[in-house]
C-alpha positions as CSV (number, residue, x, y, z in Angstrom):
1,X,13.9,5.0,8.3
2,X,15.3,6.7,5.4
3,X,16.4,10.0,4.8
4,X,15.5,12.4,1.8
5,X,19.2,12.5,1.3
6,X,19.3,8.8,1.0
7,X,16.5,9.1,-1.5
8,X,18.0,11.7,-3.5
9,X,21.3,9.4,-3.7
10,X,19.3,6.2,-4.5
11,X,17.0,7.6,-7.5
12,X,20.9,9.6,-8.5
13,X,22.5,5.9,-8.6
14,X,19.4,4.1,-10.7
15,X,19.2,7.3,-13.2
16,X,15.2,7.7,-12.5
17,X,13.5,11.1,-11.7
18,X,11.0,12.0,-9.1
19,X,8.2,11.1,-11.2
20,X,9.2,7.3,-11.9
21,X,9.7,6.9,-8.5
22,X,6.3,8.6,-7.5
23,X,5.3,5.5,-10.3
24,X,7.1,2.9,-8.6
25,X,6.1,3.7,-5.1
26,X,2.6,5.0,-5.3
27,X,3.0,8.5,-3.4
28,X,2.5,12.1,-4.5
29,X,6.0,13.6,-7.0
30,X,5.6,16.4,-4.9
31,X,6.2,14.3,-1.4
32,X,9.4,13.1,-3.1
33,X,9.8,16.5,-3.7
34,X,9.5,17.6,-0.4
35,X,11.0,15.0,1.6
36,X,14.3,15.4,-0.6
37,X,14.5,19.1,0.6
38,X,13.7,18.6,3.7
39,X,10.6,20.3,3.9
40,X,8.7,17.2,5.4
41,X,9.8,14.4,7.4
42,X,7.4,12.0,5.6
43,X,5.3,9.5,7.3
44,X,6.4,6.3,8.1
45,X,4.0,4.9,5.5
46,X,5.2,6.7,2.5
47,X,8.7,6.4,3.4
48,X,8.6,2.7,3.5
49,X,6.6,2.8,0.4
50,X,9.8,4.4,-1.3
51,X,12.5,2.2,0.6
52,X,10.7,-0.6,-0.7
53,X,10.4,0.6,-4.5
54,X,14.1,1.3,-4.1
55,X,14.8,-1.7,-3.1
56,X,13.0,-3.5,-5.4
57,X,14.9,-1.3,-8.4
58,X,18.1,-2.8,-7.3
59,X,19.6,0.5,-4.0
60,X,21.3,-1.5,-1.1
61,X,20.6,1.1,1.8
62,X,24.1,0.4,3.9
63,X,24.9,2.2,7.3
64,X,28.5,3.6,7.7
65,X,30.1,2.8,11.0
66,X,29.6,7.1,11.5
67,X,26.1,6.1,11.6
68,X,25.9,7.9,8.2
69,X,23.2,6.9,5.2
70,X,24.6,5.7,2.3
71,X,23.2,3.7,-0.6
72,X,25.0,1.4,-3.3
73,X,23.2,-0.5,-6.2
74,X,22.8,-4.2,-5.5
75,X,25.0,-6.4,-7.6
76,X,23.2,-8.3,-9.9
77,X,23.7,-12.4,-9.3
């Protein structure tokens, strides 16, 4: 599952703030909010909520072989 940190990179890498996320994905600002300062560990629910609106908006979640989060935007076809 993914990370607040990985969340925080993804919205950083498509220019979009908490709110248009909150938009895309259909949860609380404030749970972005949280879950990016690691105040909550989030539900499995809402965090596949925002993986998928990430997704969809173009992030590549990619695992480093330190086991580390990372995301990259998806090059376009």
């Amino acid at each position: 599952m993914i990370t607040g940190e990985q969340i925080r990179m993804a919205r950083a890498a498509l220019r979009i703030g908490v709110r248009e996320l909150a938009k895309l994905a259909d949860v609380a600002p404030m749970t972005i909010s949280r879950l990016e300062n690691g105040q909550s560990g989030g539900h499995a629910d809402t965090l596949r909520k925002l993986c998928t609106a990430l997704e969809q908006a173009g992030v590549e979640f990619i695992t480093t072989d330190r086991g580390e989060g990372v995301v990259k935007l998806r090059e376009s076809e």
